[in-house]
N, C-alpha and C positions, 0 to 999 in steps of 0.2 A: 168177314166184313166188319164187324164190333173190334176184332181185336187191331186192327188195320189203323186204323185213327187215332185210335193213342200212342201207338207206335212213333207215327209222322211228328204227333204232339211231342213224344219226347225228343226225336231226333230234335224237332225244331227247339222246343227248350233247352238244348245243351249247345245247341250251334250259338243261339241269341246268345246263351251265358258263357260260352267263351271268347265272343266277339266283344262283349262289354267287360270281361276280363282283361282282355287285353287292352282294349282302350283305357281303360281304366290306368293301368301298369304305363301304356305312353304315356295317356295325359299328367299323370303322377310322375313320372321321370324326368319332362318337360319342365314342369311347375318347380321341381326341387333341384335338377341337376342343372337345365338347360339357361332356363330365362334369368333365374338372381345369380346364379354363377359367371355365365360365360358369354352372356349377351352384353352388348353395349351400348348406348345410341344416342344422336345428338339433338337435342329437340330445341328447336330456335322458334324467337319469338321478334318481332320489331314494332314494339308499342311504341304511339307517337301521341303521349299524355298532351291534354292542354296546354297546362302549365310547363312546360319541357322548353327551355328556353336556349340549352347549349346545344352544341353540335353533335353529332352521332357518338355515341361510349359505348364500347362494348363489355359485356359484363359474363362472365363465368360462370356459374354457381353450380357450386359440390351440395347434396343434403344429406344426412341420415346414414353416414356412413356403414355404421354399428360393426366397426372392426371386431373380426375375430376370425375363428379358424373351429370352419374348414371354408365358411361363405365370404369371409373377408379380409383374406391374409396379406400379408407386407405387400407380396409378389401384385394383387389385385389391387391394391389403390396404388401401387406404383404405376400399372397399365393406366389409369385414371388419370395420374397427374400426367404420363407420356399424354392421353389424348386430350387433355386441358389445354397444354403449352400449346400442343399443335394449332389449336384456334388462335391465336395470337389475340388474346382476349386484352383489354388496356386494364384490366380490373378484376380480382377471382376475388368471388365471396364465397364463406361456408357457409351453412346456413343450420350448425348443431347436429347433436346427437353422434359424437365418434365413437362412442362405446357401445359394446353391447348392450342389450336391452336384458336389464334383468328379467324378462319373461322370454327372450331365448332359448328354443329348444335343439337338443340335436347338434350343442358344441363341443366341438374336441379340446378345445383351446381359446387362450384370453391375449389378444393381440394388444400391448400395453400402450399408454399414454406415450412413450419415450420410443415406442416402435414404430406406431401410424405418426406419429409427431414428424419424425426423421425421414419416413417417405413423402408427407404434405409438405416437407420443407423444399423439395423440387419444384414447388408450382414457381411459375416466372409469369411476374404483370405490371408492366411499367409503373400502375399505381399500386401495389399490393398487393397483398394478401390479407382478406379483414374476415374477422370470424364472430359466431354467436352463440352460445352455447347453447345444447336441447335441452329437454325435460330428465332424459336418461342422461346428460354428463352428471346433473345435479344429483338426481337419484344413486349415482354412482359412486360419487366422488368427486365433486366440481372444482376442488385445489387441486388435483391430478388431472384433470384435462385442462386447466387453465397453465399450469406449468409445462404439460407436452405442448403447448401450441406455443407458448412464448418463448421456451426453447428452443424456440425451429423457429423464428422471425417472422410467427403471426399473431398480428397485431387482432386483439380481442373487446371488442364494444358490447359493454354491458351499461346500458342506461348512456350511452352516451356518442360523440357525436364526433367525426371529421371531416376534414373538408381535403376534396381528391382535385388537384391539380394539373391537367391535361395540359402538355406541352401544344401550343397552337390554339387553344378552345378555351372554354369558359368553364370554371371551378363548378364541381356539385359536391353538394354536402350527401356524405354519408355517416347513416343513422343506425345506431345495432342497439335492440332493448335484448334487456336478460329474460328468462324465461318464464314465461304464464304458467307454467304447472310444476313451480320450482318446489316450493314448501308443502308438507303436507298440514292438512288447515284442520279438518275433523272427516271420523266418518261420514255424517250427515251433510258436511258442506264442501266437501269433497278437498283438490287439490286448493293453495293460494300462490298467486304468483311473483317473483322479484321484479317483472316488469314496472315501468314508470314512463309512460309514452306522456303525459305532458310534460314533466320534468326533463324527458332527452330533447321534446323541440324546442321546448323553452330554452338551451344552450345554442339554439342554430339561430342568428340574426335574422332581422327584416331584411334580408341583402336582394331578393330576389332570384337569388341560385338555388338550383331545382335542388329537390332533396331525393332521396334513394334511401327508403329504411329496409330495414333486412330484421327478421322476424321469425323466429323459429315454427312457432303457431301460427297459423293462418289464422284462427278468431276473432285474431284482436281488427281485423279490418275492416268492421263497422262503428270503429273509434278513431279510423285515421282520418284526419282530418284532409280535404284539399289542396294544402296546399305540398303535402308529399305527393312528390311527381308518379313513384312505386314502388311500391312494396313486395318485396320477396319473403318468400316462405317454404317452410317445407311440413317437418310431421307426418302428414296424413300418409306417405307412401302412396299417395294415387289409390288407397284402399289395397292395395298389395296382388289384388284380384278383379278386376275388370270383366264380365263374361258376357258377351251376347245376349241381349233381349231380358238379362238378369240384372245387370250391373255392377257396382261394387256389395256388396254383403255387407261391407263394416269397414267403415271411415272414422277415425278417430277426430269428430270434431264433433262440436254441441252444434253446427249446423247441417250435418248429414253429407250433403254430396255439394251444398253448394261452395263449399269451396276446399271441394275433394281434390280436384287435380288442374292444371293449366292458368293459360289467362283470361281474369276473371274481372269483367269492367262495369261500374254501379257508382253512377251520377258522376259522370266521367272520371270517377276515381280506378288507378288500373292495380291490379293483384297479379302475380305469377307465382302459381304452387307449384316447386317440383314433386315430384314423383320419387326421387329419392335415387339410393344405391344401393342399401343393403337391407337388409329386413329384420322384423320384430317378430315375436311368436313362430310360428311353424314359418322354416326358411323358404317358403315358395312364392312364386310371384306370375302370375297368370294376364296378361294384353295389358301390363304396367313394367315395361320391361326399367330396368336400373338405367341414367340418363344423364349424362350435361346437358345441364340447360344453358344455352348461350343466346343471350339477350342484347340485341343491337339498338339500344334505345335512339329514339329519333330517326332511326336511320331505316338501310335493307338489308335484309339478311343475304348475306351469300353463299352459296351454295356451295 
């Protein structure tokens, strides 16, 4: 009878630990092979800001590419640009970071400025292609990703401003500031940034046409003022990791989760965080799967 019950305990002990073995080996297969690799998905949004005075635009946006190989090779953002065009979007914005993330783990390979350059030159949008560089192009090498995008027929706003022309509809300005965690400033006071948000709308007139800025950090969005109609953004990866009843673990923003992922509206000012496409530190990405955001401002989404 004594020896009977530890017996059953061990049985039970080895069964539990190979059952959370193996979960373990899926959930880890998932998070690294399944969801940053070979998922895709298209997350829509149709904010109808206040101030939104034109007719319905519809807007693309790529973030966070971090080309490289084995999680983001030619082949994969070529898939990307195939299911961008397919949206018949009138507008694709990028929204920074093509390069790898120098804290990237677990790479084989450096997919170059002149590589992913020559695939993003595919995208097609009656108003362009307009881009803004991350905190990693800088970190990297910000003449070599200014050079792969301008090579390949996209146009890049750093501090500065244009205005997109809708055949039938009424002009919006679009607005692309350079990066908040461009320069390194001290240890103690951390990154400084090459952004300039009054300076870029001080270039846009009192004309009354909505404006559109595109913003690599989400943070700066308790400094945009009203009368930008929205602000796009990326960074954060949605936290890379999303878990039930836990949440994200670690969002790279000095405001935690509030403007960790989606659209985010505060004194009727509207925000859309993407979630990104490829990843920073350990390649996995867990209920944030990699995502076109396509945005039907004014308008509805369709299905």
């Amino acid at each position: 009878m004594g020896d009977h019950i530890p017996m059953l305990s061990r049985r039970s002990f080895i069964a539990t630990l190979a059952t959370g073995t193996l979960a373990s080996i899926v959930a880890g297969s998932y998070a690294i092979a399944i969801e940053p690799r070979l998922r895709l998905v298209v997350t829509r949004y149709a904010p109808k800001p206040p101030n939104w005075t034109a007719g319905s635009l519809r807007v693309a946006a790529l973030a966070d590419l971090h080309a490289c190989e084995p999680w983001m090779p030619v082949s994969r953002i070529e898939e990307i640009v195939a299911a961008t065009n397919a949206l018949a979007p009138d507008v694709v914005v990028l929204l920074g970071d093509f390069v790898a993330s120098i804290r990237h783990r677990l790479l084989t390979g450096v997919v170059t400025p002149d590589e992913w350059g020559r695939a993003l030159r595919g995208l097609s949008a009656p108003l362009g292609v307009h881009a803004v560089l991350g905190n990693h192009d800088w970190w990297t090498g910000a003449a070599e990703v200014r050079r792969g995008l301008a090579d390949n027929g996209i146009a890049l706003l750093e501090n500065d401003v244009t205005l997109l022309q809708p055949s039938g509809g009424q002009s919006v300005w679009l607005a692309g500031l350079a990066d908040q965690l461009a320069y390194q400033f001290s240890r103690r006071r951390g990154r400084k940034g090459a952004d300039d948000l009054p300076g870029t709308l001080a270039k846009i007139p009192d004309d009354g046409r909505p404006i559109v800025l595109l913003a690599h950090e989400p943070d700066i969005f308790p400094k945009v003022p009203s009368r930008v109609s929205l602000t796009l953004a990326g960074h954060t990866h949605g936290g890379q990791v999303d878990l039930p009843l836990i949440g994200r673990p670690i969002v790279p923003s000095r405001y935690g989760d509030r403007y960790a992922y989606g659209h985010v509206i505060e004194d009727s000012r509207h925000l859309i965080v993407s979630g990104g496409l490829g990843c920073t530190g350990l390649p996995i990405r867990i209920g944030v799967p990699p995502e076109i955001v396509l945005i039907d401002i004014g308008g509805s989404p369709t299905a």
